[in-house]
N, CA, C and O of each residue as an XYZ file, in Angstrom:
436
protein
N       1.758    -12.967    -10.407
C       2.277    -11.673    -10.799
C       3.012    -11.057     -9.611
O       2.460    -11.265     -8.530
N       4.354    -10.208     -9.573
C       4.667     -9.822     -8.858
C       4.888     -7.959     -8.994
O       4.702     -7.361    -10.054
N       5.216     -7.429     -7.984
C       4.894     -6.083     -8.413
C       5.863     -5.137     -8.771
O       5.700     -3.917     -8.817
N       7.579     -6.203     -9.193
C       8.236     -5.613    -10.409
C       7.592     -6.126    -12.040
O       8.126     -6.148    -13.149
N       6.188     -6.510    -11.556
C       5.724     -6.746    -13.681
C       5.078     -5.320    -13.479
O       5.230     -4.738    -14.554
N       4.687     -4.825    -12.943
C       4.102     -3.245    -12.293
C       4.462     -1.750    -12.305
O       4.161     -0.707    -12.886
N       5.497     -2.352    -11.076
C       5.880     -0.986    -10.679
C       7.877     -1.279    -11.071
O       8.230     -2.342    -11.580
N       8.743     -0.348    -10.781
C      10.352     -0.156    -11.382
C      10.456     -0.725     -9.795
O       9.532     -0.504     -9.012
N      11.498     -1.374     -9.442
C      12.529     -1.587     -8.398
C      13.015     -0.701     -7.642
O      13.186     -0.710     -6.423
N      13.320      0.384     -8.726
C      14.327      1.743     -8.194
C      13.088      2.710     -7.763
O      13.194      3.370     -6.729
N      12.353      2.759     -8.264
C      10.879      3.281     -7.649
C      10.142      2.809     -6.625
O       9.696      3.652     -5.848
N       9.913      1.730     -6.439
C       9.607      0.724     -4.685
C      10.713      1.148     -3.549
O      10.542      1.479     -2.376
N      11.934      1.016     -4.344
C      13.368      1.103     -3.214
C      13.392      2.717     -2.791
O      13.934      3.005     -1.725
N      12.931      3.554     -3.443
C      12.652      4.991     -3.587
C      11.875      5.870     -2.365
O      12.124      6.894     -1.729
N      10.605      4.696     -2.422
C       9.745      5.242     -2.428
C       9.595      4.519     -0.666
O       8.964      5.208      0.135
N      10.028      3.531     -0.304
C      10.359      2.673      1.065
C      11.609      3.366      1.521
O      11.948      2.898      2.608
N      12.307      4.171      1.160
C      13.696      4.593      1.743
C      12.923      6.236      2.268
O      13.232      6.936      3.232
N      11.855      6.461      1.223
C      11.583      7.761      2.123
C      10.506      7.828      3.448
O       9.988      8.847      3.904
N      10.388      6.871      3.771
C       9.591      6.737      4.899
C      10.179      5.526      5.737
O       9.541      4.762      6.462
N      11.704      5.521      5.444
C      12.424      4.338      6.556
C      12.297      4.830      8.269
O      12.846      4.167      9.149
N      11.676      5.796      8.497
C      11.866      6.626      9.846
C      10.503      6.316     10.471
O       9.476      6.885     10.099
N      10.541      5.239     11.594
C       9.189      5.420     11.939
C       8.059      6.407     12.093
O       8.475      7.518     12.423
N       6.447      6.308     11.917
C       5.951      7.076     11.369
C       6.111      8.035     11.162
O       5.623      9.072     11.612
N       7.390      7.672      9.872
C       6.962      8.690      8.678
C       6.686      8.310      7.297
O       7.174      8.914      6.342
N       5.867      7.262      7.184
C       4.880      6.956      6.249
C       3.783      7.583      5.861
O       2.833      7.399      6.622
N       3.509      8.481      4.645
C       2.321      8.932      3.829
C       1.910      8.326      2.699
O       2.382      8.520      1.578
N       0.774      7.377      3.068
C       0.557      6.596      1.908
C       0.238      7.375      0.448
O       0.615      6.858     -0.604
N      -0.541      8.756      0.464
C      -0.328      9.480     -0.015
C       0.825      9.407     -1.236
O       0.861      8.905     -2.360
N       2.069     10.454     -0.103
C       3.432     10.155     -0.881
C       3.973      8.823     -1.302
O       4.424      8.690     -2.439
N       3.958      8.111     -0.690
C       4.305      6.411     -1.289
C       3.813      6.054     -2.289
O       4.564      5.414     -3.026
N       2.405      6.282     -2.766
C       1.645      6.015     -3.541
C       2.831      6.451     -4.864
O       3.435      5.708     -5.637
N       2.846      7.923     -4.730
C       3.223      8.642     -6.293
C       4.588      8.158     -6.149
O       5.144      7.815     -7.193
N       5.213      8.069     -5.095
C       6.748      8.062     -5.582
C       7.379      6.618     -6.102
O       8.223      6.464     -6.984
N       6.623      5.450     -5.175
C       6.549      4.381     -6.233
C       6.047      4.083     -7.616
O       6.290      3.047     -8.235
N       5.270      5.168     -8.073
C       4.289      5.764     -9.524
C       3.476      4.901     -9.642
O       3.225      4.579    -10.803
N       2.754      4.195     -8.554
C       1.263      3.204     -8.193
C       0.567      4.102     -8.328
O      -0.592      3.713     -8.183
N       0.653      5.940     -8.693
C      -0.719      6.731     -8.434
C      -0.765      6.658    -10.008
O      -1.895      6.721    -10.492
N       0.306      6.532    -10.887
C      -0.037      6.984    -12.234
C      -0.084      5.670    -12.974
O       0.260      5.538    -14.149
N      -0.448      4.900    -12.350
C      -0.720      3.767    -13.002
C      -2.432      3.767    -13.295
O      -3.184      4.551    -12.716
N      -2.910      2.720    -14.323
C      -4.617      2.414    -14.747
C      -4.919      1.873    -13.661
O      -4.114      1.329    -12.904
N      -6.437      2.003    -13.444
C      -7.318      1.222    -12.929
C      -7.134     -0.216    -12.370
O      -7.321     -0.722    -11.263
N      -6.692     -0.677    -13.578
C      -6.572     -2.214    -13.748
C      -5.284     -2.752    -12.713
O      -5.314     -3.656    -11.879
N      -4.054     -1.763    -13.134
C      -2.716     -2.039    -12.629
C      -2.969     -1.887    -11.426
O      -2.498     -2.722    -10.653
N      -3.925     -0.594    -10.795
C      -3.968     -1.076     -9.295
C      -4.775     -1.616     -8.311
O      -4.625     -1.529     -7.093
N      -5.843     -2.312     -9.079
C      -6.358     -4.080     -8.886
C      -5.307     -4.914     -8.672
O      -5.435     -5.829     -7.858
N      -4.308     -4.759     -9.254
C      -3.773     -5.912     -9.646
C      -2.693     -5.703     -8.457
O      -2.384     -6.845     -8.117
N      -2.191     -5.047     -7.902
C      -1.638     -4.336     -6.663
C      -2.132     -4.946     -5.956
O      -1.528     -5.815     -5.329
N      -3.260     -4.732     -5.824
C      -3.900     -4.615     -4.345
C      -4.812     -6.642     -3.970
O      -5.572     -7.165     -3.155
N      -3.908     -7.072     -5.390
C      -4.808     -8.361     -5.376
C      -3.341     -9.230     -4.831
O      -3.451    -10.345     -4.320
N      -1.934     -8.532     -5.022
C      -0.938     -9.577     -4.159
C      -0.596     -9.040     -2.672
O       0.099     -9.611     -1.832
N      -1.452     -7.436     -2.526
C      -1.111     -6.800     -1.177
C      -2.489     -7.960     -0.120
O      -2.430     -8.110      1.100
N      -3.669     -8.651     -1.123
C      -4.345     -8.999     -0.456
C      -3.773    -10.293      0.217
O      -4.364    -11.130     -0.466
N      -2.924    -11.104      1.210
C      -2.010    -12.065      1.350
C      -3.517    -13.308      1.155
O      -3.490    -14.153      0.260
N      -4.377    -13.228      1.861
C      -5.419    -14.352      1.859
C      -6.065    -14.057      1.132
O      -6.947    -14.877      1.383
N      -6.423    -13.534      0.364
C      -7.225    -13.322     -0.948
C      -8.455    -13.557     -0.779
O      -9.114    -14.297     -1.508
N      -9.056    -12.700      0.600
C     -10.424    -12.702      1.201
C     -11.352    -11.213      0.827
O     -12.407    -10.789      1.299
N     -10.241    -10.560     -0.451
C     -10.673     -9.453     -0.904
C     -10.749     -8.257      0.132
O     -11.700     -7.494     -0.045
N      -9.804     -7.943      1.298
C      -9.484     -7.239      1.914
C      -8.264     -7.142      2.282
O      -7.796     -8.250      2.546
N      -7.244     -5.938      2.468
C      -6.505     -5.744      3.010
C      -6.767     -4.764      4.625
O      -7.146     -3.637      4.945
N      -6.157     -6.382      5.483
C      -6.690     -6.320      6.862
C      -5.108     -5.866      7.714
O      -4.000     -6.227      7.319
N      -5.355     -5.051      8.876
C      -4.655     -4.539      9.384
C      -3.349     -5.408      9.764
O      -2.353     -4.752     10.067
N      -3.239     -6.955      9.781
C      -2.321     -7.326      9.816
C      -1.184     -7.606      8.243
O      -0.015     -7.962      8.095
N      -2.138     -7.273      7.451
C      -1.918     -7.154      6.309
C      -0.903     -5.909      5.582
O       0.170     -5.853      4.980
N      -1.786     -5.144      5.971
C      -0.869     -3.522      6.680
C       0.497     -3.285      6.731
O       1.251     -2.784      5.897
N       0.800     -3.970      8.459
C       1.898     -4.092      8.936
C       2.708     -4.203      8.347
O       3.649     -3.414      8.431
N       2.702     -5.069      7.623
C       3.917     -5.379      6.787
C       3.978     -5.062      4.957
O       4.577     -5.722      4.108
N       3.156     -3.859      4.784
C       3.139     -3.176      3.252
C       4.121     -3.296      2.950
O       4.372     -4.175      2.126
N       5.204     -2.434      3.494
C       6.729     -1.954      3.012
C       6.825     -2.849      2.765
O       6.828     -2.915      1.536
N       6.965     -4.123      3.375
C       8.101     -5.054      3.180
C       7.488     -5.965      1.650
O       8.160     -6.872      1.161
N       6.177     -5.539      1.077
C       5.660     -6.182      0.195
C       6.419     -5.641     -1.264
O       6.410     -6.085     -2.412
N       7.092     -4.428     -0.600
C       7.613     -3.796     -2.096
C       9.202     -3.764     -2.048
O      10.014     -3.652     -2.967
N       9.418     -3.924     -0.402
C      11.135     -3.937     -0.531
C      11.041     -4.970      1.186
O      10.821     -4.646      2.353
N      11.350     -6.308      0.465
C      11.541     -7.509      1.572
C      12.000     -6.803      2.951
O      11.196     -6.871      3.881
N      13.332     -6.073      3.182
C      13.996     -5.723      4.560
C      13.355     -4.541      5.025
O      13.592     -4.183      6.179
N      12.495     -3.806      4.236
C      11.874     -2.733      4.881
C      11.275     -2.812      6.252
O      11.263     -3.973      6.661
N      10.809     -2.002      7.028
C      10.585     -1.969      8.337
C       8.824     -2.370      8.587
O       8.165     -2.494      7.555
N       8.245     -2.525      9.668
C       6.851     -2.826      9.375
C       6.543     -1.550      9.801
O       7.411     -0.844     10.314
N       5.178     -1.098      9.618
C       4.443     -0.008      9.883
C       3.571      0.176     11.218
O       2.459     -0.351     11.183
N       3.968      0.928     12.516
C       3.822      1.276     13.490
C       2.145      1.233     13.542
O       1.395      1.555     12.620
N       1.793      0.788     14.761
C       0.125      0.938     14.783
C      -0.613      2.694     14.359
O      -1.717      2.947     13.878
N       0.401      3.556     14.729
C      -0.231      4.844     14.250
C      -0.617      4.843     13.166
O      -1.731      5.299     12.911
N       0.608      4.063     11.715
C       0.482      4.636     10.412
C      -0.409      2.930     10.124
O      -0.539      2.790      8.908
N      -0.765      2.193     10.593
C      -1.847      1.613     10.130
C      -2.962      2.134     10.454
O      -3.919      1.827      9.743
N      -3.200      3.086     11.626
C      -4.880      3.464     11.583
C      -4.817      4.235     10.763
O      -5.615      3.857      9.905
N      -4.112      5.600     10.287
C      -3.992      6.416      9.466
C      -4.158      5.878      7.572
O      -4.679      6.380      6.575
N      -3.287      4.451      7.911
C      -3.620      3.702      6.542
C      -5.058      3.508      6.303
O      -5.711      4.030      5.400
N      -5.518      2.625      7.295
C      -7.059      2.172      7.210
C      -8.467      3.669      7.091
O      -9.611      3.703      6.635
N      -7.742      4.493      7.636
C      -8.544      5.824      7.859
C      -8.870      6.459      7.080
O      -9.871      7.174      7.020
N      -7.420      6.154      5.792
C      -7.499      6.933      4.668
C      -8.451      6.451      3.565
O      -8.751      7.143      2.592
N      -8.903      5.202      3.798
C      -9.425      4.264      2.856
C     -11.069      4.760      2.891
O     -11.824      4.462      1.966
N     -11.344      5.240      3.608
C     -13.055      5.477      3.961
C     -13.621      5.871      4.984
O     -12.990      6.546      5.797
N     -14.654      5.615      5.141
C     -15.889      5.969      6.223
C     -15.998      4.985      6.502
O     -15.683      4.674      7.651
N     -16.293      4.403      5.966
C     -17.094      3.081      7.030
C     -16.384      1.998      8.189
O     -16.857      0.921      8.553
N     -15.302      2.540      8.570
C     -14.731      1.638      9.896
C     -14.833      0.673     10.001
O     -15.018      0.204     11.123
N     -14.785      0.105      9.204
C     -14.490     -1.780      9.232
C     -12.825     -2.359      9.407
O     -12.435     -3.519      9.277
N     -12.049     -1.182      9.730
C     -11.002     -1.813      9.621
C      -9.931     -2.560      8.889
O      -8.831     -2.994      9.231
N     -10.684     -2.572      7.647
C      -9.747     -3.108      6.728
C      -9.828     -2.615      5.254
O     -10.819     -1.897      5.391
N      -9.530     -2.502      4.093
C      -9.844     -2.084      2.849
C      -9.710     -2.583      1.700
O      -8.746     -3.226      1.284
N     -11.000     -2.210      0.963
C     -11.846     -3.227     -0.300
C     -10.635     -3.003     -1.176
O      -9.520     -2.547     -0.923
N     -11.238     -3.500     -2.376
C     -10.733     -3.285     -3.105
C     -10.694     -1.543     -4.137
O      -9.818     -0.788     -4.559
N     -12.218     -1.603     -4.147
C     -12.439     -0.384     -4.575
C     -12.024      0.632     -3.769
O     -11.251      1.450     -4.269
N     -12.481      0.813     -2.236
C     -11.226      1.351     -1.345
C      -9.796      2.085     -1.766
O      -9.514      3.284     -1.762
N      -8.950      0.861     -2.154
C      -7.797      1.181     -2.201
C      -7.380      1.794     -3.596
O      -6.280      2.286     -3.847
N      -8.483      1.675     -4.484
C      -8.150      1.911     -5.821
C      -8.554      3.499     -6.016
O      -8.251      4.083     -7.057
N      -9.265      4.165     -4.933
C     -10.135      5.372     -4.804
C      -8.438      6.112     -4.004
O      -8.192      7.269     -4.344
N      -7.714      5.625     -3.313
C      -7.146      5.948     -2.101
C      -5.496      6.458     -2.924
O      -4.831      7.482     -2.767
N      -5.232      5.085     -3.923
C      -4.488      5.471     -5.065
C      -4.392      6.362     -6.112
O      -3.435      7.088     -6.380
N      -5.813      6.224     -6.886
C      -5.911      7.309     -7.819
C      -6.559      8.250     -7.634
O      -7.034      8.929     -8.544
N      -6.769      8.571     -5.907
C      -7.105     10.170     -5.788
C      -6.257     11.349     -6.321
O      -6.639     12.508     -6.156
């Protein structure tokens, strides 16, 4: 599955053009403006199961790095600031990387 069966093109390209400026990524805002926040449950499992690259059921900080480019190939990678801020947003528990349920809490907040 890829994540134009998902999400619109013009909505990924949208939503990566407003945070082309180093950290100025809000996963937050990224979330809705790609419309990954108004998607089901299910749809963003299913996200977070091709954002997982090793499919060790975490998305790990090197994993991160390169989000943008998971939704728009030439996009830029994400600065170590807006990965701790990524990982930060996901929980409490400081493990550094984020579950699944994690990210699905982080989306449809």
């Amino acid at each position: 599955m890829s994540l134009t069966a998902i999400l619109s093109a013009e909505a990924m390209t949208k939503a990566v053009n407003d945070c082309e400026a180093p950290d100025s990524f809000c996963y937050k805002k990224f979330f809705e403006v790609c419309g990954l926040s108004s998607k089901t449950p299910e749809e963003v499992k299913d996200v977070f199961k091709i954002l997982d690259e090793d499919n060790n059921g975490f998305i790990e900080e090197f994993e991160i790095k390169y989000f943008l480019q998971q939704f728009v190939p030439e996009a830029r990678t994400l600065t170590e600031a807006e990965i701790k801020s990524f990982i930060s947003g996901a929980g409490d528990d400081s493990d550094g990387r984020i579950g699944a349920e994690e990210f699905q809490k982080m989306v449809l907040a």
